[in-house]
C-alpha positions in Angstrom: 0.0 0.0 0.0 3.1 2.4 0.9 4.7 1.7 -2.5 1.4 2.4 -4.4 1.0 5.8 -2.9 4.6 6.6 -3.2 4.5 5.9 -6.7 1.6 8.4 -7.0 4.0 11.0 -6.2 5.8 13.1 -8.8 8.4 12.4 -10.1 10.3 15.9 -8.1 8.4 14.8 -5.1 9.2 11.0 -5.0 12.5 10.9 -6.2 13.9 13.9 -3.4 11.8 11.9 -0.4 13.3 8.5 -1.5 16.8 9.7 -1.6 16.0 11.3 1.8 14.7 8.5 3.7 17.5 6.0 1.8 20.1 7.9 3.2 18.7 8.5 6.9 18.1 4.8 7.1 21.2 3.5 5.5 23.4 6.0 6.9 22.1 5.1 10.8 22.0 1.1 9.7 25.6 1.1 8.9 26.8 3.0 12.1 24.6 0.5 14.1 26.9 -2.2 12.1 30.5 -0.5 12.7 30.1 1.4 16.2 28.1 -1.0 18.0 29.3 -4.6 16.6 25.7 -5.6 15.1 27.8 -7.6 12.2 28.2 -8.2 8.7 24.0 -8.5 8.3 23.2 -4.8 9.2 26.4 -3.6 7.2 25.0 -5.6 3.7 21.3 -4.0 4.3 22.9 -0.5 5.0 25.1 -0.8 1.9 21.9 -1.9 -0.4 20.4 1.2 1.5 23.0 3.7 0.1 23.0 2.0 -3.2 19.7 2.4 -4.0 19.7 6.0 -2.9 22.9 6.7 -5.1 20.9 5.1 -8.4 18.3 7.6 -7.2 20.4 10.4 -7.1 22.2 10.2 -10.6 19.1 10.1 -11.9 17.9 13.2 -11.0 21.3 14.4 -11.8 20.4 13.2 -15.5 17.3 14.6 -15.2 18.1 18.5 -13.9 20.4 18.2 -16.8 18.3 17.4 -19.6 15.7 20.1 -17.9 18.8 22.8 -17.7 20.2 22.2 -21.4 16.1 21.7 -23.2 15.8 25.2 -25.4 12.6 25.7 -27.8 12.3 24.0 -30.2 13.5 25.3 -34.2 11.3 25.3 -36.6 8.0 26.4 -37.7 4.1 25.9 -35.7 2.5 22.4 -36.3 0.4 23.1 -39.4 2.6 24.9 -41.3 4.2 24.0 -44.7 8.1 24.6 -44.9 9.1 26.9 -47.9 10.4 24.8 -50.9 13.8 25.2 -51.7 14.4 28.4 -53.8 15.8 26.8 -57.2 13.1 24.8 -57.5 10.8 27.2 -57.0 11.9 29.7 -59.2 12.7 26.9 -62.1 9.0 26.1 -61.2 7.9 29.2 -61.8 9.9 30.4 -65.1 8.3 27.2 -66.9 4.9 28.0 -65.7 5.3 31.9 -66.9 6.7 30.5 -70.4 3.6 28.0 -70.7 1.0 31.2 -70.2 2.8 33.1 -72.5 2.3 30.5 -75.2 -1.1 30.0 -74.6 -3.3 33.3 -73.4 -2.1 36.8 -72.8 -0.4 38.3 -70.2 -2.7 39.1 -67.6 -2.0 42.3 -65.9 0.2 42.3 -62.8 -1.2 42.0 -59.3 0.4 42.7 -56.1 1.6 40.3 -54.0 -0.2 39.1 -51.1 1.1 39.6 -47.5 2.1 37.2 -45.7 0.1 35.5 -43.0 1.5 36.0 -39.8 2.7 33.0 -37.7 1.0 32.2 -34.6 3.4 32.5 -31.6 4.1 29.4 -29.9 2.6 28.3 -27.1 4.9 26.8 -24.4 3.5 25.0 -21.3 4.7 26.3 -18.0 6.9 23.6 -16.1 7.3 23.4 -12.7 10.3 24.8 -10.6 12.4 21.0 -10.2 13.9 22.6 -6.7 10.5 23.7 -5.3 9.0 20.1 -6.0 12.0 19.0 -3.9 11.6 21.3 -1.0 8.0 20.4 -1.0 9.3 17.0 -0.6 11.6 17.1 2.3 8.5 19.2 4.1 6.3 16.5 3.6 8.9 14.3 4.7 9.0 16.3 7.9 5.6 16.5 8.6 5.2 12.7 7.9 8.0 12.2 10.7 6.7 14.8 13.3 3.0 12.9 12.7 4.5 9.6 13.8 6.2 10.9 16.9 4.0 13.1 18.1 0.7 10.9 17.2 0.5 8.6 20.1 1.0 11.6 22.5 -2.2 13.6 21.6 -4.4 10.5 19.7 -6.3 8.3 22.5 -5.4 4.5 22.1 -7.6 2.0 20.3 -6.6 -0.9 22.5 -8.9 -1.7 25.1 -7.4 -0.8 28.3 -4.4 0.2 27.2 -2.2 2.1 29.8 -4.6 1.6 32.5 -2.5 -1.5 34.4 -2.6 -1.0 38.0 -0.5 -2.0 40.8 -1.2 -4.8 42.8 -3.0 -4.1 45.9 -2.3 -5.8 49.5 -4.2 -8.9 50.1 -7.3 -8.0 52.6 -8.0 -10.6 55.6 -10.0 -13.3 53.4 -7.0 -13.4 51.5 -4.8 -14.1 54.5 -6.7 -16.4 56.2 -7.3 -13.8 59.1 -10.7 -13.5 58.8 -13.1 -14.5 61.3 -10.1 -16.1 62.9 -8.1 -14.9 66.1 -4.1 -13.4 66.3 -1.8 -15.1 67.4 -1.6 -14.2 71.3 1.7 -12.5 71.0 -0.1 -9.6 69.3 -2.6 -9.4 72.3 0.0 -9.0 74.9 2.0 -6.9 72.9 1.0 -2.9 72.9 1.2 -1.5 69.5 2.0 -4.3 67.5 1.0 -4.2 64.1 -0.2 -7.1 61.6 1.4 -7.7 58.4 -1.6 -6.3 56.1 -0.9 -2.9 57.8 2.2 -3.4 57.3 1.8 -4.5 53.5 -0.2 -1.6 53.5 2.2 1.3 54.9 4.9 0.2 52.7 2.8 -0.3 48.9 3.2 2.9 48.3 2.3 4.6 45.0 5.6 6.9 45.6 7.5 3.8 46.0 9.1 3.1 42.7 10.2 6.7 42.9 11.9 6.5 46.1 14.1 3.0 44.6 14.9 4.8 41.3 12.3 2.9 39.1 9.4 5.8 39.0 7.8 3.7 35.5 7.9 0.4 36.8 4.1 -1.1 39.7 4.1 -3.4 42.1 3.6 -6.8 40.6 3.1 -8.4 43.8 2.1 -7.3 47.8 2.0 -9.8 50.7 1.8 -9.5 54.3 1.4 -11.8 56.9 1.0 -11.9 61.2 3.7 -14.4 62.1 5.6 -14.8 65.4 9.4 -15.1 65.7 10.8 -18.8 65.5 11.8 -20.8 68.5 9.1 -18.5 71.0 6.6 -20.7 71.8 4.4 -17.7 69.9 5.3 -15.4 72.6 6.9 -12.3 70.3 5.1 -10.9 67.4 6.9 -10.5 63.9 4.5 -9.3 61.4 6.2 -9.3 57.6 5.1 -7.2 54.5 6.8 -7.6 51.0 6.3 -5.8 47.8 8.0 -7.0 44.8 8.4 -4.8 41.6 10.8 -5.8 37.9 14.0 -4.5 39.4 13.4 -4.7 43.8 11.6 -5.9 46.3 11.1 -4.4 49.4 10.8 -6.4 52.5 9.7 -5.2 56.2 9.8 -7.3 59.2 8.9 -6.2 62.6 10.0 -8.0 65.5 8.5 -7.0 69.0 11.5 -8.8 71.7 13.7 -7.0 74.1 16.7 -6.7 71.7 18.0 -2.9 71.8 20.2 -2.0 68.6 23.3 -2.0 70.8 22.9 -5.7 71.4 21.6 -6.1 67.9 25.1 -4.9 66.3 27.2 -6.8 68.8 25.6 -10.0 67.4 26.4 -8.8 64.5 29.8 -9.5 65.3 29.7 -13.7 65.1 27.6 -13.3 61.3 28.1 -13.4 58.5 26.6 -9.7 58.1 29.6 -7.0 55.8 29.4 -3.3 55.8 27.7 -2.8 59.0 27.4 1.0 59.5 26.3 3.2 62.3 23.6 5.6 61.9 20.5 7.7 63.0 17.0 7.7 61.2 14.2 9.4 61.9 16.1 10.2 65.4 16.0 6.5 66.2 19.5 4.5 65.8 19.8 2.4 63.1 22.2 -0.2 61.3 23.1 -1.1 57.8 24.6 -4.4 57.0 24.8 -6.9 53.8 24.0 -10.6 53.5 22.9 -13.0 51.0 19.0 -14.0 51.0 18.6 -18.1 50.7 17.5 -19.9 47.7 15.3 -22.9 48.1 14.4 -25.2 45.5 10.9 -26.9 45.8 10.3 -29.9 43.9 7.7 -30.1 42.2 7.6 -34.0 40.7 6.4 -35.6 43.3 9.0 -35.5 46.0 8.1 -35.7 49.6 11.6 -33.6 50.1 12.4 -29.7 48.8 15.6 -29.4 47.1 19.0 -28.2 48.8 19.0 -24.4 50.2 21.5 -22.4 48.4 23.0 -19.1 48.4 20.7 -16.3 46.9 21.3 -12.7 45.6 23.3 -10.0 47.9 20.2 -8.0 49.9 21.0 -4.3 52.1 19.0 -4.4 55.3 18.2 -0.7 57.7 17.8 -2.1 60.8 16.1 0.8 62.9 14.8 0.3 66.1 11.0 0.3 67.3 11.4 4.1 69.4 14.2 6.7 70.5 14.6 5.7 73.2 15.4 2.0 71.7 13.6 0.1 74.8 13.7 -2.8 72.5 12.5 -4.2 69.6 12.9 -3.2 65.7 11.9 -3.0 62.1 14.4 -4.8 59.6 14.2 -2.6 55.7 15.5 -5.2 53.5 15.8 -4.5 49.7 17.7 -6.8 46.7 17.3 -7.3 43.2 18.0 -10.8 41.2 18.3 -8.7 38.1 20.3 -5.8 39.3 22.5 -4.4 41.9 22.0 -2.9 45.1 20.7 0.8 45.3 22.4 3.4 46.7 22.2 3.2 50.7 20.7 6.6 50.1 18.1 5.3 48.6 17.2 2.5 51.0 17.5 5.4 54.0 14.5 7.6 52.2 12.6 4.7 51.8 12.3 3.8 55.7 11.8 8.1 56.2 9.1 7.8 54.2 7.3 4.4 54.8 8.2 4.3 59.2 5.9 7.3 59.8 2.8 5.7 57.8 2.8 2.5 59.8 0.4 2.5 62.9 1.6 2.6 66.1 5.3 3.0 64.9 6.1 5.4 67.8 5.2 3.5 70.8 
């Protein structure tokens, strides 16, 4: 359908817009081939590019030519009878004048008739060849700036297009929670929060923003009301997790008697690296490395998972529960399997913004 329109197109129209677009296209298809590596395929389809738009070229060279060196045309007006030559007109006429003589009288002398004027030739105006060709490149131009700016200002045809939300924390059905009671470490425990507030503080819509990824929604939100390991259910440790393309963001509260201090002289016998000292929010706080475990679950029919093995590097902000730091703390934990670590910067204006929004975070 393209072809057919373009050959619609004069011939100073097509001829300017194909060398155009052959030279933008074979000109950026051959630097994709030499500068960044794409091989020898990209080079032969570049080269074909130029050809064709240097074939297109010499023949408009040939053509402004011919148009630069066309004068009018000699000769006389279509319809016209050239003169006969002069000797044969004039041996012609002695032979007729000698035949009259012999056969009637002179007749008496006329004078001649005046000749006819020619009609002036009437020459078609052609158009200017460089105007045609600035006309071109315009439409070229406008073609171009239709394209890139069409999608910006023309609503989309596809159903639902651009309207994909983030995923939203799972409510108590979801977690099993309804119509059944805590665990009674959440009782006894004054402001402890569950994990859906917790899921529910840190999915964020300002969330991506804050890790460096503003583009990219939550593609999954969990949260659950758990109690530490090896307590008889005695200490509460609510978990939220929110996982995007590049992070996820993990936030575990544990409600014991463990004060920072202690927290970073255990630190000491892990296997915890960069452990750094600081204050958030007026609380203190610690930063410190370690790799998240990978489990394997089989899935063929195995009564036994598969073996636990190392998985990526994840950052964790340790900051603890109050000021005072009475006991107690939330653990910020963010890693990527795709990517790096962010900056610690990052991870510090994540907890500044998501600490104040969970309930009872000051008690």
């Amino acid at each position: 359908m393209l072809g057919f329109l373009v050959r619609l197109l004069p011939f100073w129209v097509r001829e300017p817009l194909l060398i155009l677009v052959g030279s933008v296209f074979g000109v950026r298809i051959m630097y994709m081939a030499v500068v960044d590596g794409e091989g020898w395929v990209p080079a032969a389809i570049g080269a074909v590019f130029l050809l064709a738009t240097a074939l297109r070229v010499r023949i408009v060279v040939k053509a402004l030519r011919a148009r630069r060196h066309q004068g009018p045309t000699a000769g006389t007006d279509a319809g016209t009878t050239p003169a006969a030559p002069a000797s044969h007109t004039q041996s012609q006429s002695q032979s007729q004048s000698q035949s009259q003589t012999q056969t009637q009288p002179r007749p008496q002398s006329q004078a001649p008739a005046a000749p006819r004027p020619a009609a002036p030739a009437v020459r078609e105006k052609e158009p200017n060849a460089w105007g045609q060709a600035a006309a071109a490149v315009g439409l070229f131009v406008a073609l171009g700036a239709a394209l890139w700016l069409g999608p910006k200002f023309l609503p989309s045809d596809e159903v639902g297009a651009g309207t994909e939300e983030a995923v939203s924390c799972p409510g108590a059905e979801e977690t099993g929670e309804n119509g059944e009671e805590l665990p009674r470490a959440y009782r006894t425990t004054p402001g402890a929060v569950t994990g859906e507030e917790l899921c529910e503080a840190l999915n964020r819509p300002d969330l991506p923003a804050l890790l460096g990824t503003p583009t990219e929604i939550a593609t999954s939100a969990s949260g659950s009301s758990g109690t530490a390991p090896l307590t008889d259910e005695k200490i509460a440790q609510p978990e939220a997790r929110v996982g995007f393309d590049t992070y996820t963001v993990d936030v575990l509260a544990t409600y014991n008697k463990l004060t920072i201090d202690q927290y970073a002289n255990l630190m000491k016998y892990g296997d915890e690296t960069d452990v750094k000292r600081l204050t958030v929010l007026g609380r203190p706080a610690i930063l410190s490395s370690d790799h998240m475990m990978s489990i394997q679950i089989d899935l063929g029919g195995s009564a036994s998972g598969g073996p636990v093995g190392q998985g990526p590097l994840a950052r964790t902000l340790t900051v603890a529960l109050d000021e005072k730091d009475g006991g107690g703390y939330y653990d910020f934990t963010v890693w990527s399997e795709s990517a790096g670590l962010p900056d610690d910067s990052v991870l510090v204006d994540v907890v500044e913004t998501v600490l104040p929004a969970i309930p009872h975070g000051n008690v």
